[in-house]
C-alpha positions in Angstrom: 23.3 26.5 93.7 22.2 25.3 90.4 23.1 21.6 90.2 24.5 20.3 86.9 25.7 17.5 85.0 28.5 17.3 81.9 27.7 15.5 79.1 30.3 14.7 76.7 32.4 11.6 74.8 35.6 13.4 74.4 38.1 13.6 77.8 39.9 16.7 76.3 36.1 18.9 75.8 35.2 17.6 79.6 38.8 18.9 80.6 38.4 22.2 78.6 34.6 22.8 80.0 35.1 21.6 83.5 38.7 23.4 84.2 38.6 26.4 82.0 34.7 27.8 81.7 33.4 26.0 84.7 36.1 28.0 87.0 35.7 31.3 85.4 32.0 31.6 84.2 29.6 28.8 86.1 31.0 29.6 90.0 26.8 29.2 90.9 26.7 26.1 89.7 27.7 22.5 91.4 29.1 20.1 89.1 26.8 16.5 90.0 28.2 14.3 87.7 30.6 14.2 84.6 29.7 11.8 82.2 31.2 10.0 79.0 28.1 9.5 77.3 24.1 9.4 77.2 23.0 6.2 78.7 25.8 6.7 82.1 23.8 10.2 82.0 20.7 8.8 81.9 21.1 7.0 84.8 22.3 9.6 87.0 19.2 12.0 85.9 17.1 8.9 86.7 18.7 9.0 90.3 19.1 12.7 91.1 17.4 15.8 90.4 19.4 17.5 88.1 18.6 21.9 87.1 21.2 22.0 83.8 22.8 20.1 81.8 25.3 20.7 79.4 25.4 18.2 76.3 27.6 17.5 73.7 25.5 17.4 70.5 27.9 14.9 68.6 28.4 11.8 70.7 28.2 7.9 69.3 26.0 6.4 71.4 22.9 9.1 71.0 23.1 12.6 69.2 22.6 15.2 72.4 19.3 16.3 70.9 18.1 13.4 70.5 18.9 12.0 74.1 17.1 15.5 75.3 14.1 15.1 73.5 13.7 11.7 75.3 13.8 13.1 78.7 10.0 13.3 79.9 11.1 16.8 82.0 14.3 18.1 80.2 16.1 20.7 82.8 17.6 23.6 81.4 19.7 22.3 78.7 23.2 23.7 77.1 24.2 22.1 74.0 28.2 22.0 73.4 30.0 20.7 70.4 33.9 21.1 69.2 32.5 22.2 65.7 32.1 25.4 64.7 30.0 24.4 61.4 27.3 22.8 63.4 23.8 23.4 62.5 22.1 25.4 64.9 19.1 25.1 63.3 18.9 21.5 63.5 18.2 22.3 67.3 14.7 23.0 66.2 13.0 19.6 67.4 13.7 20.2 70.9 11.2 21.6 72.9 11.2 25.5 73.9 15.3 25.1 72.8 16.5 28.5 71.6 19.3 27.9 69.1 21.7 30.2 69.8 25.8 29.9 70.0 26.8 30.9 73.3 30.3 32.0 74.1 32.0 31.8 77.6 32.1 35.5 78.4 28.3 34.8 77.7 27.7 32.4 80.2 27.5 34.5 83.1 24.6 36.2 81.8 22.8 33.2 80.9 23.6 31.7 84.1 21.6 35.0 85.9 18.3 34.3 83.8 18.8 30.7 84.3 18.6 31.2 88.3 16.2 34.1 87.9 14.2 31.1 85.5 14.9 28.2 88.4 13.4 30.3 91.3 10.1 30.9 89.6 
């Protein structure tokens, strides 16, 4: 099982993510923690290992990217956001980040190369 934690400042995205997508899409995956912002995260990463994360990129204590650039080992990282103008591109100062928009019938896949990625 790929152990995970939810990043994200807005109850009704941690709702949506954890009851609709997580359900359907992310069955491999055990949920550690659910957290309302960066610096609760931070603690729990700090604490326990930790393979994925999945980060909102607009939050008001730290910008997601930002608090991922500051983690000395990122784990696989999943950047979420309600907006559908975001600049993807802006991903770009994160290390070995591919910028792509992912949607959920899309996660499945990505969750195969992310095991096949975790076991080598």
């Amino acid at each position: 099982m790929i152990k995970c934690l939810v990043i994200d400042d807005e109850p009704l995205a941690l709702q949506q993510l954890l009851h609709h997508t997580w359900r359907r899409y992310l069955t491999a995956f055990t949920l550690v923690a659910q957290c309302h912002g960066a610096v609760e995260a931070r603690e729990i990463i700090d604490m326990e290992r930790v393979d994925a994360i999945f980060v909102d990129i607009n939050m008001p204590d730290i910008n997601g990217m930002d608090f991922v650039k500051q983690l000395s080992a990122p784990p696989i990282v999943v950047f979420t956001t309600a907006y559908s103008g975001m600049p993807w591109t802006a991903a770009g100062g994160c290390r070995g980040l591919s910028a792509q928009a992912l949607r959920a019938r899309r996660l499945q896949t990505r969750r195969h190369e992310g095991e096949e990625t975790l076991r080598t």
